[in-house]
N, C-alpha and C positions, 0 to 999 in steps of 0.2 A: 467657535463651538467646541465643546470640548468630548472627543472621542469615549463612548463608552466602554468598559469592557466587556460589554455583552456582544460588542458590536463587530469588535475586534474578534471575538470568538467566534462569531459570523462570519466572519472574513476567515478566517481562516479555515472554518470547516474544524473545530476543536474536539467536536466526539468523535469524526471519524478517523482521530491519530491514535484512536486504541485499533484500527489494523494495523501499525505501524510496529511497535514492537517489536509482534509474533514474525516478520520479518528476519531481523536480525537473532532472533533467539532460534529459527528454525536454521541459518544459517551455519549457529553455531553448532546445533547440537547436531548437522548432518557432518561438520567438520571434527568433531571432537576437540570444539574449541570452548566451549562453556566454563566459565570463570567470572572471577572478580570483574573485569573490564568491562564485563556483558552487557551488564545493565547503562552504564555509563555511552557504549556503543550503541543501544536502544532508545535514548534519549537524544544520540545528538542525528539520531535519524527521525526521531519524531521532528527535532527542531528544525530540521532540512523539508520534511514534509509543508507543515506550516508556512515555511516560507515559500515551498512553492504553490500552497494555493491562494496565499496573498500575492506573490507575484502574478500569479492565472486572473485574479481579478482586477488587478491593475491593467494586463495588458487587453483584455475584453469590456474593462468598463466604457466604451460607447457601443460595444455589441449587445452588452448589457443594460443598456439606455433606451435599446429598443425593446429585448427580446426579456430581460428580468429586470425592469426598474425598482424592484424589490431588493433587490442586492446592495449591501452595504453602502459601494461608493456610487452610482448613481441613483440611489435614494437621499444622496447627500450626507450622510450620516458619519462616513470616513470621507477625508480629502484623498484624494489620490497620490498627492506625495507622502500625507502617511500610511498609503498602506505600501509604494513603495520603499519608504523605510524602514517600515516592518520585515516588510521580505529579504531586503539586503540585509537588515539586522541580525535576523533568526540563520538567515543563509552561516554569517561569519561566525554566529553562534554555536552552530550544529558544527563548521569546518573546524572551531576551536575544542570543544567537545570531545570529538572524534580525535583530534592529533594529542590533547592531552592524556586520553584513553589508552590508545594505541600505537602514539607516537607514528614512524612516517610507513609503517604497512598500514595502518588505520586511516591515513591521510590521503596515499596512493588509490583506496577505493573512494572516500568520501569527497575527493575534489572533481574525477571523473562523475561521481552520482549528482553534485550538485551543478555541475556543468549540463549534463542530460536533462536535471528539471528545466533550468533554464532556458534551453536549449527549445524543451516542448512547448513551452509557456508561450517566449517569445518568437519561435519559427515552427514547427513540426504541428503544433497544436492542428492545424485545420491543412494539412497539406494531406496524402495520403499514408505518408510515412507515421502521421501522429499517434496512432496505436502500438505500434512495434516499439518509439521512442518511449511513449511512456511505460511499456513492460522493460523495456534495458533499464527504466528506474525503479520499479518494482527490482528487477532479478539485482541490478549491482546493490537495493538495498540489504539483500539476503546475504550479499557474498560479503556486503560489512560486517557482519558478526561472523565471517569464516577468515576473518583479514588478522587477528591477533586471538592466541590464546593460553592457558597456562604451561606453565613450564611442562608440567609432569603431568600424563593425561589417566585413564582410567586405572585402577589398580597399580597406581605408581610409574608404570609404562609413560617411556618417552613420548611428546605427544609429538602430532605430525609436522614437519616445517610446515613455512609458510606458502610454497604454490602447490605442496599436495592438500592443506586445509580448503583453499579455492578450489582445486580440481571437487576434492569428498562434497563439496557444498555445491557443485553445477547442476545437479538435478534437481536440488532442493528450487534450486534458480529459475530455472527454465519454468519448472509448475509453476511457480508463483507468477513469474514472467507471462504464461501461457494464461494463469485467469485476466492476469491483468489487461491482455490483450482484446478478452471478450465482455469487462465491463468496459475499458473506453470505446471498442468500436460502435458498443452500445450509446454509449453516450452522449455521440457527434449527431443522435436522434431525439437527443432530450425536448426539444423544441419542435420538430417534424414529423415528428411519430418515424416509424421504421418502415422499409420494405420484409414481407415475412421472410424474405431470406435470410438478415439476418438474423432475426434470433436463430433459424436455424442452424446456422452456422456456428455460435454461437453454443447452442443447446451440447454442440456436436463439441467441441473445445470441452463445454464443462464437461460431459462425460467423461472425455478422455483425461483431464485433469484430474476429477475424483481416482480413476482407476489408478493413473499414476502415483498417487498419494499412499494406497493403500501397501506397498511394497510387499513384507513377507507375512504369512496369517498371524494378525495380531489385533485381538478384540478392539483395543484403544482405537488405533489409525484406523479401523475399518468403521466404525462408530460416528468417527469426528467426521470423514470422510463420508460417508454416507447421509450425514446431516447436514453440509456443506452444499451436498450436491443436489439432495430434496430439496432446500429450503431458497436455493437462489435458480435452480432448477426451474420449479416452479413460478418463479417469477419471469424465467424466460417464455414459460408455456403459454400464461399468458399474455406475454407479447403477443406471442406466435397468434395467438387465437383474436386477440386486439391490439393493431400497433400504432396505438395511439400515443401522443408523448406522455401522458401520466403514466402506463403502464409503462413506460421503455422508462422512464425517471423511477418509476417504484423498481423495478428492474435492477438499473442502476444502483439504489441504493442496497439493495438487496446484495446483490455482488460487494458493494464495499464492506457492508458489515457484517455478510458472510465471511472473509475472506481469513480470521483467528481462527473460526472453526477447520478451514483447509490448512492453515500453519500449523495449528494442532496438531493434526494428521501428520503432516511430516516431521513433527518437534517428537511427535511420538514412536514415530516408526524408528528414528534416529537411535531410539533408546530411552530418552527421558520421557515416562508416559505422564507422573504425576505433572511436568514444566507443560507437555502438551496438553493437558487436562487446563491448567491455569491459561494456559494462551488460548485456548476455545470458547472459555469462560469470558472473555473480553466480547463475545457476539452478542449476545442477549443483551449484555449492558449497553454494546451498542445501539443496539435496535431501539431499547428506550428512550436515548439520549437523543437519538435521530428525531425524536417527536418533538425536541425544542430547535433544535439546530440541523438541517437538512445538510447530507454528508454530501450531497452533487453540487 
């Protein structure tokens, strides 16, 4: 039978690699490293993305046999060696990407970041460690676009080497890192619904992630940031108030395609408010895409 491409887009979770970009674009522009490269370094992290949510449903297809026989490969739809070779493929795609982009400082982050996917997929996903793991993949995707940048940086000024660009971009890291932490802890609930604790815990994380976003008074970041925080906020609330697995799933998704509008905020506090404005601009889009292709 022969693989559709709808289906493969399923497998992969294809709308929600528009959070993936604003990653690396917030990485750079906390480094002063925004250039030519950028975008090329934002593609070969979408293609690292993709491959790890093909590799996540390969290694859960008989979990998913039980618990979502909807899913691609045990709906039979993908065989399972191709969506393993999808994920190995995109894997060597994104690490080729990456080292033509940026050559071996681009490579230094990108083979640790695809180790980390793998890493969660195949060990960390269901142990207690698996949400910290999958934020070190969020935060090292941030720090690839802080990994190479142009010669000459604002107003002709030399721009920064290469481990004070990583140092400028650790905060950007860590936020992202830190939401990331509170939609997967969410999400090892998708199927059991939650205890209220955590969303509280949870709720307690977004706050403090929006605050940290907002940085020095500046309309933009406080804006993006505030709508980041209402709008997946809210979704935590209702956990809180019912935590059932479609609320902790809507939850869920909610976080992931929130999560441009929270890059925004940092792409903009950085300085580039119109680049933050466009990486915010990727949420909405998502949220409609999310109604053909479910981003959990």
């Amino acid at each position: 039978m022969m693989t559709r491409f709808a289906d493969l887009a399923e497998l992969v979770r294809a709308p929600a690699a528009l959070s993936v970009p604003g990653d690396v674009l917030s990485g750079a522009a906390a480094a002063g490293a925004l250039g030519r490269r950028t975008p090329a370094l934002a593609g070969a992290s979408v293609l690292l993305y993709w491959a790890g949510m093909a590799a996540n449903d390969w290694a859960d297809r008989r979990l998913d046999a039980v618990e979502r026989p909807e899913r691609p490969i045990p709906s039979g739809r993908v065989r399972p060696a191709t969506a393993l070779g999808v994920a190995v493929g995109l894997t060597a795609a994104g690490l080729a990407v990456a080292g033509a982009a940026g050559g071996r400082r681009a490579t230094a982050v990108a083979v640790p970041l695809a180790a980390t996917i793998w890493g969660y997929d195949l060990r960390a996903k269901n142990t207690a460690a698996g949400p910290a793991v999958m934020a070190a993949c969020r935060g090292l995707d941030v720090l690839l676009g802080a990994s190479v940048g142009p010669a000459r940086g604002r107003g002709g000024r030399e721009a920064p080497p290469g481990a004070r660009r990583l140092v400028r971009a650790l905060p950007a890291a860590l936020t992202v890192a830190a939401h990331t932490w509170t939609v997967t802890a969410l999400s090892r609930r998708e199927v059991s619904g939650a205890d209220r604790r955590l969303p509280r815990a949870t709720l307690a994380g977004t706050a403090l992630v929006a605050a940290t976003a907002l940085g020095r008074p500046d309309p933009v970041p406080v804006v993006l940031a505030a709508g980041y925080a209402g709008r997946y906020g809210a979704a935590q609330a209702r956990v809180l108030a019912d935590p059932s697995p479609a609320r902790v799933r809507a939850a869920v998704g909610a976080g992931i395609t929130g999560l441009p509008a929270l890059q925004g905020a940092l792409t903009a506090r950085a300085g580039a408010r119109l680049l933050g404005l466009a990486v915010a601009a990727a949420a909405p889009l998502g949220r409609r895409l999310a109604r053909l292709i479910s981003p959990t």
